[in-house]
N, C-alpha and C positions, 0 to 999 in steps of 0.2 A: 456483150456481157450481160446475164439475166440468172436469174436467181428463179425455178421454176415452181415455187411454193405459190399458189392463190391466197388471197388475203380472208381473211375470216372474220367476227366481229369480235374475236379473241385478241386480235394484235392491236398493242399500242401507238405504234408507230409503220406505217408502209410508205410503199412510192411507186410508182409507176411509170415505167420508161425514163428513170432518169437521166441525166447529162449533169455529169460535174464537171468543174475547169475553172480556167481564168483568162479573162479580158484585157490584152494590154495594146499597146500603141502596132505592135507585129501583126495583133491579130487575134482570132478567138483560141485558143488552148484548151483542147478535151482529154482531160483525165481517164474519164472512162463514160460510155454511154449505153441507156439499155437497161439501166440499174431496177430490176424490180424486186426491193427489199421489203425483209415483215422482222419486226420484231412483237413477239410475244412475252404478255404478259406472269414476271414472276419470275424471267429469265437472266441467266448473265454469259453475256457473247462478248465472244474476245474477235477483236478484226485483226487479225494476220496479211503481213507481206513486207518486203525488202522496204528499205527507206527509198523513199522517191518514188514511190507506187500511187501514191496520191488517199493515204490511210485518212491524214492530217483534213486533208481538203474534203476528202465524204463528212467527215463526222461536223465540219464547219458549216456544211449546206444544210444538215441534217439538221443543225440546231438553230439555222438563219442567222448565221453570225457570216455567209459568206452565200452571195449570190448564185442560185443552180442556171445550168446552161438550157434546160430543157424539164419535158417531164413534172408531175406532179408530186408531192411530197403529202402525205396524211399525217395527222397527230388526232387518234380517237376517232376514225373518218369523217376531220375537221381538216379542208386545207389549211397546209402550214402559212400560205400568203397571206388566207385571213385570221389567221390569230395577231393580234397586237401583244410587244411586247410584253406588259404587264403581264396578260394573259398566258402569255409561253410561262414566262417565270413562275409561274402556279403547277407547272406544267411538265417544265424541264428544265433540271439543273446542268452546268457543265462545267469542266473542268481542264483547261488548256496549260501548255507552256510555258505561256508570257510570263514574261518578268513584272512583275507588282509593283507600281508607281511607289515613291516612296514616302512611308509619311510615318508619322509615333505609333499608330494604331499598335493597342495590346494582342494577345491570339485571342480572346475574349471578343475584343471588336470585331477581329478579322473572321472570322466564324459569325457573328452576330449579323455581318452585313447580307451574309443567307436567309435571314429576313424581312428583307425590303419589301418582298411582293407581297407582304402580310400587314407590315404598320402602315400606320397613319402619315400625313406629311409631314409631319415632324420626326417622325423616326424611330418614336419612342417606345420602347421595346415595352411589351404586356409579361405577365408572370408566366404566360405560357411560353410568350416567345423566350425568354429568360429560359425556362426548362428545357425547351428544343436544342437550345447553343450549349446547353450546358450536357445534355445526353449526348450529343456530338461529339462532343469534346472528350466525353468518357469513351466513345466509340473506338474513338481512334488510339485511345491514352495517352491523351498528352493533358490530364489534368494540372498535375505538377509545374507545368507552363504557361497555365494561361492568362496569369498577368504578367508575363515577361514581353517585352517589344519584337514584335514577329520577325524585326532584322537582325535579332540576337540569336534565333532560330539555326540550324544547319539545315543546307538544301534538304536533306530529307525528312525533317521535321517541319519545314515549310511546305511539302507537298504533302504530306499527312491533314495540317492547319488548313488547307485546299479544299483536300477530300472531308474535313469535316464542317466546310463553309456550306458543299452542297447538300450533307447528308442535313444540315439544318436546314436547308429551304424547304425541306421534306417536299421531294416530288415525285412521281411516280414514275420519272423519268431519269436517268441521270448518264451523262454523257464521261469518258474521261480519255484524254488522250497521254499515253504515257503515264499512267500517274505513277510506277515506281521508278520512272527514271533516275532519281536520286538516291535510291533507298540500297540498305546491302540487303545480302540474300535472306538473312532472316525475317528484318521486316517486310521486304516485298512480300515474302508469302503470308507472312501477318495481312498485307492489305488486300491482297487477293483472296484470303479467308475471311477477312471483315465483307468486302463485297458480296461475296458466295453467301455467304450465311444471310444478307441484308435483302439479295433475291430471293432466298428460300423461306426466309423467316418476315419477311414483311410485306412481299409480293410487289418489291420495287424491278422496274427495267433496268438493267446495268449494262451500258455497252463501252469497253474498252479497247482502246489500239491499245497494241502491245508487242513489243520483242521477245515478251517472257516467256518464248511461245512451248516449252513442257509445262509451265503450271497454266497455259488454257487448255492444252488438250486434255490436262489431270481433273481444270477443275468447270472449265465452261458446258453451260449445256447447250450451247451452240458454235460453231465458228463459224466466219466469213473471213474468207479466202481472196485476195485480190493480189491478181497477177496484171502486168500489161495488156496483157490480153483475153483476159478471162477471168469472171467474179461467180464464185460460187459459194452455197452454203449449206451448214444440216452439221448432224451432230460427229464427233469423234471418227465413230464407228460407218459411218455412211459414206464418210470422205476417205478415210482408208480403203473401202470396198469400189468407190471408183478415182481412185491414184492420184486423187487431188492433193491427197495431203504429200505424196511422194513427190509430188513433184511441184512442189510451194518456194525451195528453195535447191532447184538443180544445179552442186560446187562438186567438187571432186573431194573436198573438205569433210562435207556434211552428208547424213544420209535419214533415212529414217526407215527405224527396226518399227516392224508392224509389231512382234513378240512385245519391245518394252511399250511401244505405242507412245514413242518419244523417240527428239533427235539426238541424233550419236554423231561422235567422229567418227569418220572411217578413215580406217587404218587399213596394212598392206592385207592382212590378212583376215580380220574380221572386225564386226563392227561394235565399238563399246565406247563405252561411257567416257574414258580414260584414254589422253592418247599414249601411242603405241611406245613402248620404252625401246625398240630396237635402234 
């Protein structure tokens, strides 16, 4: 599995031969090995593939929140083993799953804790960090909330209060797994447009896993493709021209129209949007 892009002094993030996985009492477990990725700066890449592909586990190594099996990782071609925490957090923000330990904390706090890697040991927020939490918060719109207690929140107003935890660490990095998993279809595309524009207009990294997969190919200017058996990347237009993108999720169910350059059902007779009323 390799990704045949060379690195450049433009990318923020590469790796070289990697090996992701997991170590357990069985034995070593390899996800996928070989991984030579680049993201570029100013970019937003959607990572695509079926659940259980090992989406979750790349973006964990990437950001040293989960041990690589092999292989070199760069951030700014700085290896990622020698940056010390702190320093990542300047560096790269991220955005997971997990369930939120539980505690009063307002959306104010929970957003505010995105600048830890900025205060003092006491914690004590400065007038800029104040303005950082508070442009965040308008990013996302959820002003109107944010002295209410973040467990008064719904799931998707709580993955919103996430995404503008990171976007206050202000970094030039920023990771997100699932982040509209909770969200219905209007505001996913709100947060998918908030990201897009956050790449485009600020010259942040945004790399997302995602299921949402027609608003990556509408709005990413990159994808990465990861199959059991094969990791590929490059834009829209490059992965339709060699059948990666056709063949990302082979069901009898689904297919994909090169014309809309999106997946469709297929039905008996042709393939659209809509299934078939026969």
């Amino acid at each position: 599995m390799s990704d045949v892009k060379n690195p450049t002094a433009t990318s923020i993030l590469r790796s070289e031969q990697l090996a992701i996985g997991y170590c357990s009492k069985k034995g070593t477990h390899y996800v996928a090995e070989n991984l030579n990725l680049r993201l570029e700066r100013g970019q937003l890449v959607c990572l695509l593939g079926k659940n259980g592909v090992g989406k979750s586990t790349l973006l964990r190594t990437l950001s040293k929140t989960q041990h690589k099996l092999g292989g070199t990782i760069f951030i700014e071609d700085r290896e990622l083993s020698e940056i010390d925490s702190s320093q990542l957090a300047q560096k790269m923000s991220l955005v997971l799953t997990e369930k939120i330990p539980d505690s009063q904390l307002t959306v104010f706090e929970l957003v505010a804790l995105g600048r830890q890697p900025y205060t003092n040991w006491l914690g004590k927020l400065s007038s800029e960090d104040h303005q950082k939490v508070d442009t965040a918060i308008k990013q996302v719109k959820l002003e109107a909330l944010s002295h209410r207690n973040y467990f008064e929140l719904s799931d998707g107003q709580l993955q919103k209060v996430m995404i503008a935890r990171a976007l206050a660490q202000d970094t030039d990095l920023i990771l997100l797994d699932e982040p509209t998993a909770h969200l219905d279809l209007h505001h996913t595309i709100e947060v998918f447009q908030l990201l897009k524009d956050l790449a485009t207009n600020t010259n942040k990294t945004i790399l997302i896993s995602t299921h949402e997969v027609n608003l990556a190919l509408a709005l990413a200017d990159d994808l990465w493709l990861m199959r059991p058996d094969k990791f590929v990347s490059g834009s829209t237009a490059n992965l339709i021209e060699s059948q990666d993108l056709q063949n990302l999720f082979p069901t009898e169910q689904l297919t994909f129209n090169e014309k809309l350059k999106q997946f469709v059902f297929r039905t008996q007779d042709t393939d659209t949007g809509l299934p078939s009323k026969k």
